[in-house]
C-alpha positions in Angstrom: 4.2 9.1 -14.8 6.0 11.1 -17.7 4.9 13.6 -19.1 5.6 11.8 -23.0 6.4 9.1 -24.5 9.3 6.9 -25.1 10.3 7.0 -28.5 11.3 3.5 -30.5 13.0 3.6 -33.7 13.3 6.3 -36.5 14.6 10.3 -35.3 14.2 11.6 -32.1 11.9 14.5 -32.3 13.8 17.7 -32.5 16.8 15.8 -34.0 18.8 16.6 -37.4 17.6 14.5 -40.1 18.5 14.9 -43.7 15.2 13.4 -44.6 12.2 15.2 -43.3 10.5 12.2 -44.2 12.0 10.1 -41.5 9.8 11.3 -39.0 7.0 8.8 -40.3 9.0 6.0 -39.4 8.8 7.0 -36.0 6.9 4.7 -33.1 5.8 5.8 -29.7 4.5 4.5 -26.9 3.8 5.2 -23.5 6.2 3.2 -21.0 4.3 0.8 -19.2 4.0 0.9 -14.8 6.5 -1.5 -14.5 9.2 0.4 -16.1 9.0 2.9 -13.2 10.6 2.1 -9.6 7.1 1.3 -7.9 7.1 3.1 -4.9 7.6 0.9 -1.6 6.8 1.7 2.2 6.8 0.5 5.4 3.8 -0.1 8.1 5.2 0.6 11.1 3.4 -1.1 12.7 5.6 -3.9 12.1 8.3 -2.4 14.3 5.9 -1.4 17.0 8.0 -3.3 19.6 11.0 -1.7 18.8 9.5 1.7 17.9 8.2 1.6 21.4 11.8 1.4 23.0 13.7 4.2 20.4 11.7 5.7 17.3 14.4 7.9 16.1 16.9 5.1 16.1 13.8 2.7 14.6 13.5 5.0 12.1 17.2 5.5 11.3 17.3 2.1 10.6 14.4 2.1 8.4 16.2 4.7 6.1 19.3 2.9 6.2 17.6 0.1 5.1 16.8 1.6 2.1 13.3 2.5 2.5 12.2 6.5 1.4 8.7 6.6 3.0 6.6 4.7 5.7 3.3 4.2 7.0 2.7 5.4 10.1 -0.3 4.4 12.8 -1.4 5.7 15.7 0.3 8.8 15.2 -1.6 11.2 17.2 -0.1 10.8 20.6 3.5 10.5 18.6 2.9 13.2 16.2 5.7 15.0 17.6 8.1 13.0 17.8 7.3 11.5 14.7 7.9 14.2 12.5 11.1 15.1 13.8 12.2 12.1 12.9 11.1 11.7 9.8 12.5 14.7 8.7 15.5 13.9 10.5 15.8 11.0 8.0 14.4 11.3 4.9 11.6 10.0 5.1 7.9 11.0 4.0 4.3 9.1 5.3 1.9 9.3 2.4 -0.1 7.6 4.6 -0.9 6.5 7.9 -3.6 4.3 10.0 -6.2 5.8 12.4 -9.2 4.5 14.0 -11.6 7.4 12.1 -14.8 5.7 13.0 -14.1 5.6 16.6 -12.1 8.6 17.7 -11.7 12.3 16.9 -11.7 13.1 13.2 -10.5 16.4 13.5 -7.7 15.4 15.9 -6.4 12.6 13.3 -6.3 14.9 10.5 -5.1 17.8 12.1 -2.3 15.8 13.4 -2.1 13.9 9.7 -1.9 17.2 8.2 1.3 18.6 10.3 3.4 15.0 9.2 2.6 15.5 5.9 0.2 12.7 5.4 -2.3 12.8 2.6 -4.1 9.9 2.9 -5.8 8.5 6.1 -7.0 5.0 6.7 -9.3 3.4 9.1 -7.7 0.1 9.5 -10.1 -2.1 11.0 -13.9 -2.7 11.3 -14.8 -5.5 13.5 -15.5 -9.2 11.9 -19.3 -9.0 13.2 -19.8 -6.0 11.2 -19.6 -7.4 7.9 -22.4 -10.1 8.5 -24.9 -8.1 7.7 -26.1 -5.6 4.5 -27.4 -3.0 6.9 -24.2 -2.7 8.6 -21.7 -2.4 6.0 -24.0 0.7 4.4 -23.9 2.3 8.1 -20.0 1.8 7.9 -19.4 2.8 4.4 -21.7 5.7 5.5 -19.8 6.6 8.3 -16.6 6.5 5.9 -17.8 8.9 3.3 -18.8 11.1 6.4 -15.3 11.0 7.3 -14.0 11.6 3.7 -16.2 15.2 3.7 -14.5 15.6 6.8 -11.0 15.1 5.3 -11.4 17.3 2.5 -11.7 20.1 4.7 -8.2 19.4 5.9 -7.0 18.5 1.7 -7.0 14.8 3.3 -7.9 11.6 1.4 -9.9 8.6 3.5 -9.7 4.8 2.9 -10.2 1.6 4.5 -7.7 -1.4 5.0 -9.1 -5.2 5.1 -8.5 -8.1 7.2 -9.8 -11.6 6.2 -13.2 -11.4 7.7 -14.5 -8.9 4.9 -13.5 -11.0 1.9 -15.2 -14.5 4.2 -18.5 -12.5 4.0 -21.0 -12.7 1.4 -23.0 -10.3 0.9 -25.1 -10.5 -2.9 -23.3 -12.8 -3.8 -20.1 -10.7 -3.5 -17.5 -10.7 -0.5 -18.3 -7.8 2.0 -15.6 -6.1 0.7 -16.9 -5.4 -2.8 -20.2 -5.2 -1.6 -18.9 -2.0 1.2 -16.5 -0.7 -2.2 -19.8 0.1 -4.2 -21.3 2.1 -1.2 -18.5 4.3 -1.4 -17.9 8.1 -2.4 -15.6 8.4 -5.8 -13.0 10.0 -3.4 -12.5 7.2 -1.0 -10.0 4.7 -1.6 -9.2 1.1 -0.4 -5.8 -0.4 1.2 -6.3 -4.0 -0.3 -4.2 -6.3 2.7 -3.4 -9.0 -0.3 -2.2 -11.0 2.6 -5.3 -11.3 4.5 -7.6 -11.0 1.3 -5.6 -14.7 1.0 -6.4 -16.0 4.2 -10.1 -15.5 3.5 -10.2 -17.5 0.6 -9.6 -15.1 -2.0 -7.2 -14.9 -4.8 -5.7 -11.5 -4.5 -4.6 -11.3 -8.1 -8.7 -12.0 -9.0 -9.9 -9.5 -5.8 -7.8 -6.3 -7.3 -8.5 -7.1 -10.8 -12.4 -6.6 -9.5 -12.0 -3.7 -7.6 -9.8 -1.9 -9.9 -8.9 2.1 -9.8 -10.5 1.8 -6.3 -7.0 0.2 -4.8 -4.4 3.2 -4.5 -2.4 1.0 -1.7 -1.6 -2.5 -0.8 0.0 -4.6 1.7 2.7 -6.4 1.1 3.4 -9.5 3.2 3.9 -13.3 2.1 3.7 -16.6 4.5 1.4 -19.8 4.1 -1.9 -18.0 4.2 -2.8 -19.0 7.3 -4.2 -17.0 10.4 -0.6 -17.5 12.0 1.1 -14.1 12.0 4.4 -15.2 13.1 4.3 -17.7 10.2 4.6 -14.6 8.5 7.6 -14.8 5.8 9.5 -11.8 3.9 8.2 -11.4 0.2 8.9 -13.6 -2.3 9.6 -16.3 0.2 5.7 -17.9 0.8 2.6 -18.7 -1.3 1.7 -15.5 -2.0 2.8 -14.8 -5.9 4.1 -10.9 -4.6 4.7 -9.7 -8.6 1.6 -11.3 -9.8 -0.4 -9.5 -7.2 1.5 -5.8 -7.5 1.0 -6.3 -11.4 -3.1 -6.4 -10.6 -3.2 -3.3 -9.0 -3.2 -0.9 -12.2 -3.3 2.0 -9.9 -1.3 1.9 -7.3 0.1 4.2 -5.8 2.7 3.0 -2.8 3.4 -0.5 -2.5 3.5 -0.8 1.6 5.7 -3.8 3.4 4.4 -5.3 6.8 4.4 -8.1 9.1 1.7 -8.5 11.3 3.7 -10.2 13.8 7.5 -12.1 12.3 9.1 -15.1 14.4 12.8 -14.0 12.9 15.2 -10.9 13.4 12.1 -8.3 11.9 15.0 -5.9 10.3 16.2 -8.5 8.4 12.7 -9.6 8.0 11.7 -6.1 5.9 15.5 -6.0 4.5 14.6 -8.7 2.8 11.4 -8.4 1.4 13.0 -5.1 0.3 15.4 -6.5 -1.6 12.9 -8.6 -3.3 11.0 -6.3 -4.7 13.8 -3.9 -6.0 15.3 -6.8 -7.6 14.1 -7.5 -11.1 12.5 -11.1 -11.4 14.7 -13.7 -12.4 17.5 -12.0 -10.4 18.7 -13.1 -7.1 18.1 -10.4 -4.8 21.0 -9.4 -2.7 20.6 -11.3 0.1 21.0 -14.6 -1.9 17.3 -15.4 -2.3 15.8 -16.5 -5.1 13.5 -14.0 -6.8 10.7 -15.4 -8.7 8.2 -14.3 -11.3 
């Protein structure tokens, strides 16, 4: 954010003026989130096939692309070769996917902590987890366990959603919200909009309700069905992509992803990049129409 405000009408502050008295005309206002490039990144777990074969050249790509940051998983084992080339490239991981309720906490961070990764998040708690009250408070314990851990390492914790925890009830709330209020102040949420869809949610209505909470989302668009490789790039499915980035009041990064994509998956994120650098009403690059 800036530091001040945009100025409309009347002097510039600091500017000559013959009359002092202009000054009073003057209105200011603080520019709004959407008047800043929103910050965009990539899950690579989308490229997994490909970052398998080559992850410098994968990542090359990605930066040529047009893409300034990414979010990495599973990047323990890779941590390595990661980082070379990341910095080989550009490119930064805010923040990256690890199993933190299942494997080595101070491995993750450690390893979180050399690629420059500030915030960690345990991407997946299984479906028959989220059936039950007394489970979701042992997993939201464990999580704010793993966040005291974190700290020690200047390392933020969150959790990232599949359908299952917005099917739930729990209270008459989904699981989701119910698991949100168990949390520590300091642990954040990676709202999957997609999947929050798939389970019967409006995504729009889900971040509006779990507010400051959501620091990341996914981005991904397709019918809304449990179908990954139905998947589409943004702005091109159901899903209404600016509708759903406009709910989240404090977002941080934006992150792209396909779970799984039945085209060419460059040209898959390419495009969904293009949609959301493009301002709505525009035709992005690529020819697509880009909606409101």
């Amino acid at each position: 954010m800036l530091d001040s405000p945009l100025f409309i009408g009347g002097i510039p502050p600091g500017a000559d003026d013959p009359d002092p008295a202009a000054n009073s005309r003057l209105t200011l206002r603080f520019p709004t989130r959407q008047e800043f490039a929103m910050a965009y990144s990539i899950q690579l777990y989308t490229l997994r096939n490909v970052l398998e074969a080559d992850l410098p050249g994968t990542l090359a790509r990605v930066a040529a692309i047009g893409f300034t940051q990414v979010e990495a998983y599973d990047f323990v084992d890779t941590a390595e070769e990661l980082g070379a080339a990341l910095e080989a490239n550009g490119l930064t991981a805010p923040s990256g996917h690890a199993p933190l309720l299942s494997q080595d906490q101070d491995e993750i961070f450690a390893a979180a902590k050399g690629l420059g990764i500030s915030t960690v998040i345990d991407p997946y708690v299984p479906a028959e987890e989220w059936l039950r009250a007394e489970d979701i408070q042992a997993t939201a314990a464990k999580l704010n366990e793993a966040a005291k851990k974190g700290a020690e390492y200047g390392i933020r914790v969150g959790y990232h959603n599949h359908a299952w925890e917005l099917e739930s009830t729990i209270e008459g709330q989904t699981a989701l919200e119910y698991f949100a209020a168990l949390l520590d102040p300091g642990v954040v949420l990676e709202v999957d909009t997609y999947w929050a869809a798939v389970g019967g949610q409006d995504p729009v209505e889900l971040l509006a309700r779990l507010g400051d909470r959501v620091k990341f989302i996914h981005i991904k668009d397709g019918p809304a069905t449990t179908d990954a490789k139905a998947q589409q790039p943004a702005g091109q499915g159901t899903i209404a992509i600016r509708d759903v980035i406009g709910a989240a009041t404090s977002l941080e990064v934006g992150v792209v992803e396909f779970d799984d994509y039945a085209g060419d998956i460059f040209e898959g994120i390419t495009e969904s990049l293009a949609f959301l650098q493009t301002p709505a009403g525009q035709a992005a690059p690529s020819g697509q129409d880009v909606r409101a």
